[in-house]
DOKOL-755269 format. One record per residue (C-alpha): residue in one letter; x, y, z. Coordinates in Angstrom, 1 decimal, padded with zeros to 4 digits, m for minus. Layout:
REM DOKOL-755269
REC:A:X:Y:Z
...
REM end
This chain:
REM DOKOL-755269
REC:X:038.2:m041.4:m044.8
REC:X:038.5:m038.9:m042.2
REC:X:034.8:m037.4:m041.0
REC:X:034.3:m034.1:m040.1
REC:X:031.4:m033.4:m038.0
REC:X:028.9:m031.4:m039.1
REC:X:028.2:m028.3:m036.5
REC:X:024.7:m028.2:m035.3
REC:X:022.7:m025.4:m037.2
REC:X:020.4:m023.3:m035.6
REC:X:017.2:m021.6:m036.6
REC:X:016.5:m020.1:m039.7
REC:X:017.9:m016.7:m040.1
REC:X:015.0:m014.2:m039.3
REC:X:013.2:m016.8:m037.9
REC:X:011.5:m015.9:m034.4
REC:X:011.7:m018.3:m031.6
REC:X:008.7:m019.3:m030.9
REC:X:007.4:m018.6:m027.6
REC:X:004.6:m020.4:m025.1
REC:X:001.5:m018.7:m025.1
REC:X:m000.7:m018.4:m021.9
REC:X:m004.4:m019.8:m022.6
REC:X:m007.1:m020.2:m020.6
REC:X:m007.5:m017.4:m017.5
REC:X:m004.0:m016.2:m017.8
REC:X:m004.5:m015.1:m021.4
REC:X:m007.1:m012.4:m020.4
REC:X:m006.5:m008.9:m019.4
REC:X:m006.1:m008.7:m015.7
REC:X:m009.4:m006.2:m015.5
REC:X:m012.0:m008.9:m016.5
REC:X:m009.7:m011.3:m014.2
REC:X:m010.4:m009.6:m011.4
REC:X:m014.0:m008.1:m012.2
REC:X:m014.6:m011.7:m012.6
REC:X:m013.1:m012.7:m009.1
REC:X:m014.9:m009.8:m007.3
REC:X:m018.5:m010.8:m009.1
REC:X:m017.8:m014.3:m007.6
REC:X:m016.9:m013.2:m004.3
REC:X:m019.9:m011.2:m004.1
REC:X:m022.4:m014.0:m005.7
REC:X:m020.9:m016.6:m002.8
REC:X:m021.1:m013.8:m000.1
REC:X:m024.6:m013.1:m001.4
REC:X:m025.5:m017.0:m002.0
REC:X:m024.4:m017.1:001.9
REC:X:m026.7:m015.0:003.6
REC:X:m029.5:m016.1:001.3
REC:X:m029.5:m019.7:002.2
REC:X:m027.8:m019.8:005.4
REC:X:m030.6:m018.2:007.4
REC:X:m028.0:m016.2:009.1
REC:X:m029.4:m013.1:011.2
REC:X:m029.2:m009.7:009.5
REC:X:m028.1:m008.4:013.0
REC:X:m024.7:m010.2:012.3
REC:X:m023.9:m010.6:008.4
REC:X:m025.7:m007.8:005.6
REC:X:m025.7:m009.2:001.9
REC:X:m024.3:m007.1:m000.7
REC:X:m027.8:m005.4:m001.7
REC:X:m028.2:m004.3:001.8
REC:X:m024.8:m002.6:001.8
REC:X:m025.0:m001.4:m001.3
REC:X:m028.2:000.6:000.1
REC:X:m026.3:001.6:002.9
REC:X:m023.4:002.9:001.0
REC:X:m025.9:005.1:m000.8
REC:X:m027.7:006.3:001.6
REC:X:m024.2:007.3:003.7
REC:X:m023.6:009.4:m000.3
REC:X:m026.5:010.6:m000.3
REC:X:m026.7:012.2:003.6
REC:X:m023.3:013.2:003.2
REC:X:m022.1:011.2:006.6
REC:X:m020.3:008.3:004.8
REC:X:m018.2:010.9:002.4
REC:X:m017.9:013.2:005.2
REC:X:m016.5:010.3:007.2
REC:X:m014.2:008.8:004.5
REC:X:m012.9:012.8:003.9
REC:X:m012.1:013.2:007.7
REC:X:m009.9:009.6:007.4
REC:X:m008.3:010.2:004.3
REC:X:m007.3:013.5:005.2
REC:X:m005.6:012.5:008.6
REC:X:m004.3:009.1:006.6
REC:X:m002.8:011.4:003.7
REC:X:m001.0:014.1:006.5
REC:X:000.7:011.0:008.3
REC:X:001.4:009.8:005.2
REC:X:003.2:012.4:003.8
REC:X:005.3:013.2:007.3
REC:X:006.5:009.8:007.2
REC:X:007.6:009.9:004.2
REC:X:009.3:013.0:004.2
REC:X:011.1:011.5:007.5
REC:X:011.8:007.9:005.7
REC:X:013.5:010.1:002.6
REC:X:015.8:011.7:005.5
REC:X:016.7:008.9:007.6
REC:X:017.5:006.2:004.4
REC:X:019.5:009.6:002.3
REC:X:021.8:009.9:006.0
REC:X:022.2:006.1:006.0
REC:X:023.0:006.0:002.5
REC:X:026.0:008.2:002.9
REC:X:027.8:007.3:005.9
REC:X:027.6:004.4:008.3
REC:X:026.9:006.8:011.4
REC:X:023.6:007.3:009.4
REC:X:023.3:003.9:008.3
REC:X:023.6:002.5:012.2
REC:X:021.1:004.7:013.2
REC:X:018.4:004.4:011.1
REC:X:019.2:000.6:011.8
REC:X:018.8:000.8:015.6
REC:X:015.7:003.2:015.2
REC:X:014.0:000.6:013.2
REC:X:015.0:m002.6:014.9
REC:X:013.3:m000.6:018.5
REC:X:010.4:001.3:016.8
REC:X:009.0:m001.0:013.7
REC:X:008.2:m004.3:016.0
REC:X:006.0:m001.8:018.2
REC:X:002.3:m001.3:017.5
REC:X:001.6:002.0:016.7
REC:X:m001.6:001.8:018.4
REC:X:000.5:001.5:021.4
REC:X:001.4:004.7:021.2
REC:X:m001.8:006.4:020.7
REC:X:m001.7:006.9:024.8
REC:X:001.6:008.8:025.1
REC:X:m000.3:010.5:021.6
REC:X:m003.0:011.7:023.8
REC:X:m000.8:012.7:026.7
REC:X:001.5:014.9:024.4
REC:X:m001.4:016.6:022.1
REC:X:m004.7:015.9:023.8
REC:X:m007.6:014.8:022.0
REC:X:m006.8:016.1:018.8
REC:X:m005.5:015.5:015.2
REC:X:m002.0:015.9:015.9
REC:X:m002.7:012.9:018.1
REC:X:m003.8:010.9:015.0
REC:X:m001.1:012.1:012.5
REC:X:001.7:011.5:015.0
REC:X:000.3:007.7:014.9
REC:X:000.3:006.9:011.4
REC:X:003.7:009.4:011.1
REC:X:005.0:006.2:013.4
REC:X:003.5:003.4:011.7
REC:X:004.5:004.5:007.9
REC:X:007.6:005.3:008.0
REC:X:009.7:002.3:009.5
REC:X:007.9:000.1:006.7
REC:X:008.9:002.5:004.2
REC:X:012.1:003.5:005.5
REC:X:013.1:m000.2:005.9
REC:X:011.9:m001.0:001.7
REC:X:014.5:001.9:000.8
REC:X:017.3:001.2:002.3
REC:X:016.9:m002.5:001.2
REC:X:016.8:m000.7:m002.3
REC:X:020.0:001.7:m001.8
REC:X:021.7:m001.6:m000.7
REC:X:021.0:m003.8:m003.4
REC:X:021.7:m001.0:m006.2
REC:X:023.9:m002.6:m009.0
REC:X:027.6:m001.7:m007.7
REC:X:029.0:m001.2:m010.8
REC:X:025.8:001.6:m011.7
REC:X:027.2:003.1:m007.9
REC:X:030.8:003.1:m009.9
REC:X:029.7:004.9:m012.8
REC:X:027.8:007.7:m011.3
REC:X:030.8:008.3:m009.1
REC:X:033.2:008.3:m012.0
REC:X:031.0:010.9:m014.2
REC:X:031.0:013.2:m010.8
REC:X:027.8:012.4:m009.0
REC:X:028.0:013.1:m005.3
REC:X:025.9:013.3:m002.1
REC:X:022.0:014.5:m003.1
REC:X:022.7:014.0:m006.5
REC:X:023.8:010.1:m006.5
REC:X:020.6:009.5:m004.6
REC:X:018.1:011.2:m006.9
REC:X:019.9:010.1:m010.1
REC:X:021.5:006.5:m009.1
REC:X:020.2:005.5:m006.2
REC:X:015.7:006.2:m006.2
REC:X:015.9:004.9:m010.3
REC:X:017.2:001.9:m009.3
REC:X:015.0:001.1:m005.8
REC:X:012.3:002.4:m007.3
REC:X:010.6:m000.9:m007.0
REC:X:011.6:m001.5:m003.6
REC:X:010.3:002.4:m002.7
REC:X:006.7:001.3:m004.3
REC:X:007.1:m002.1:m002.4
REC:X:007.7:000.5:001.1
REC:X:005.0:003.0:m000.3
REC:X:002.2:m000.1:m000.8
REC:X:003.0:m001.6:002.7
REC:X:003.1:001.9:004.5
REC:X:m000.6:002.7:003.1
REC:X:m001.9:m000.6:004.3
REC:X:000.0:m000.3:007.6
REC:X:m001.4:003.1:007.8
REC:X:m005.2:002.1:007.2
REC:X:m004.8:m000.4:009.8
REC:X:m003.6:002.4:012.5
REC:X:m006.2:005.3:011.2
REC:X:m009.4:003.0:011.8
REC:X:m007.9:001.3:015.3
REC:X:m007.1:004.8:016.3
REC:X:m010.2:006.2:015.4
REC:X:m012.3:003.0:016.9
REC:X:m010.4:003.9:020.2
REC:X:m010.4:007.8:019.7
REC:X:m013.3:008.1:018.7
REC:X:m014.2:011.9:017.2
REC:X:m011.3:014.1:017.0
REC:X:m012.8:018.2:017.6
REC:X:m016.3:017.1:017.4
REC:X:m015.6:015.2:013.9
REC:X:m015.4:011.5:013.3
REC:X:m013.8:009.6:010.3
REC:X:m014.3:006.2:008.9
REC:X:m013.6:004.2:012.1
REC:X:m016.2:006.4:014.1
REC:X:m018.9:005.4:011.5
REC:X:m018.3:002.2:012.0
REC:X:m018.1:002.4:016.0
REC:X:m021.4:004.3:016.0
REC:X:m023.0:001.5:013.4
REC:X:m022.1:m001.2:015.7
REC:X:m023.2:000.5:018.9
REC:X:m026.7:001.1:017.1
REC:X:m027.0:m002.2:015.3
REC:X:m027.0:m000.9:012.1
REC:X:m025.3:m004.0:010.4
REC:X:m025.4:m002.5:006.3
REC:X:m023.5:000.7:007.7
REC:X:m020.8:m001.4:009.6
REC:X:m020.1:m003.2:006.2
REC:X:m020.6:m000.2:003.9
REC:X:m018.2:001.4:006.2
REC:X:m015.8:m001.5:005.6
REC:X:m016.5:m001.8:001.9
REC:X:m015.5:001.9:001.5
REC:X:m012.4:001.2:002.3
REC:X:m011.8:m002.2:000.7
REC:X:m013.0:000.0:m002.6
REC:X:m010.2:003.0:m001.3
REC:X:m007.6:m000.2:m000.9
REC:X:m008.4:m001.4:m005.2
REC:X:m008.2:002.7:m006.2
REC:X:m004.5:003.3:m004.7
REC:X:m003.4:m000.9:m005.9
REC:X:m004.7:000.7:m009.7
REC:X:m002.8:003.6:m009.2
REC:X:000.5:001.7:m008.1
REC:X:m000.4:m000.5:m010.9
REC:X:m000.4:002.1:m013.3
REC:X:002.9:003.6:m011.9
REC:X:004.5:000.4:m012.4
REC:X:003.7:m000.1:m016.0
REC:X:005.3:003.1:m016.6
REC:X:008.4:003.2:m014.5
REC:X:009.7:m000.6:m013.5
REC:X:007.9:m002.2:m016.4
REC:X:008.9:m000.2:m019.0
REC:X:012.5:000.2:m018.0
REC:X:012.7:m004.0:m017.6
REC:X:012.9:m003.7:m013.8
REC:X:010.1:m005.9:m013.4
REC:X:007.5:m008.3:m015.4
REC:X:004.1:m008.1:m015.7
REM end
């Protein structure tokens, strides 16, 4: 007799697939995960200076910042400080990116645009912006501009360089399609082009900020008060040329608490652009 093999049958019909579930730390929500990690990060940098005998003059436990922080609220000189900063941090901010949306748009529609922001980038993102902060001073004096033209330097070549990694690595075939249903010049990059990098643009956005920080407080720890007004790196400064440990640290915990504020924002602009459209996983 002739046998016929049977084919191999599947699942049920209707019947889900089962998937793995995450236990354990994974399967809670990420913002007990990471109270959780910042709790024990404060208990073992509190558990330090308790039993280390280390000198106040040098490390200040969390209750002694946390005192400092209020006190800077309640004087007005630690807001006043973090206002000053922010404001500078924001201007630069928003230059450079206003120049990265120029310089990646050229590149992204002809290759003399395209070579040039490639040249501008290989000479000017390897140099330390603090570097500059000299020819800064010689150009605008001991001013804001100084500042602004600093962090316009150090934020855009991170950010230009994320978006043009996103133009390039657009799906050709969505390039194609916009093309075929008319979509030209400004239009293909604000319909095609900044849907599809959007996750590359956040990636630029994230690591302009942080570059940005770092240039803001070095230029103001060099700078010092710009028109008789000092920001976040002058507080510090002054708190470490007076010994005054807590405000050093509440200076710096200010802007640690700055840093989680903008990653929830990001966060929360993630879940409803990328995430949602399937760009990107949780």
């Amino acid at each position: 007799m002739q046998q016929t093999a049977t084919p191999a049958t599947g699942p049920p019909d209707g019947a889900a697939r089962a998937r793995p579930r995450r236990g354990g730390w994974a399967a809670l929500p990420v913002a007990p995960r990471r109270a959780a990690l910042l709790l024990l990060i404060l208990g073992v940098w509190q558990g330090y200076v308790s039993l280390s005998g280390v000198s106040p003059l040098l490390v200040s436990g969390p209750a002694d910042v946390a005192a400092a922080i209020y006190a800077g609220i309640a004087d007005g000189r630690l807001l006043a400080a973090t206002a000053i900063t922010l404001q500078v941090l924001l201007s630069g901010m928003v230059i450079g990116m206003a120049l990265a949306a120029v310089l990646t748009t050229l590149a992204s529609w002809s290759r003399l645009g395209d070579d040039l922001l490639v040249l501008l980038t290989s000479m000017l993102n390897p140099l330390p912006a603090i570097a500059i902060l000299p020819l800064a001073i010689l150009w605008f004096g001991l001013s804001t501009t100084a500042l602004v033209f600093v962090i316009t330097n150090a934020v855009v070549w991170p950010i230009a360089i994320n978006v043009s990694t996103g133009f390039r690595t657009v799906n050709p075939t969505i390039m194609a399609v916009g093309r075929n249903i008319g979509l030209r010049g400004w239009r293909i990059v604000r319909d095609v082009l900044i849907p599809a990098a959007l996750p590359q643009i956040i990636a630029g956005l994230k690591t302009g900020w942080a570059f940005g920080w770092r240039t803001i407080i070095a230029a103001e720890l060099v700078f010092g008060a710009a028109g008789g007004q000092g920001g976040l790196g002058f507080f510090i400064n002054d708190a470490r040329y007076f010994l005054r440990t807590p405000e050093v640290f509440a200076g710096l915990v200010t802007i640690a608490l700055i840093g989680i504020a903008l990653d929830l924002v990001f966060t929360w602009i993630e879940r409803r652009t990328v995430i949602r459209w399937g760009m990107k996983s949780t």
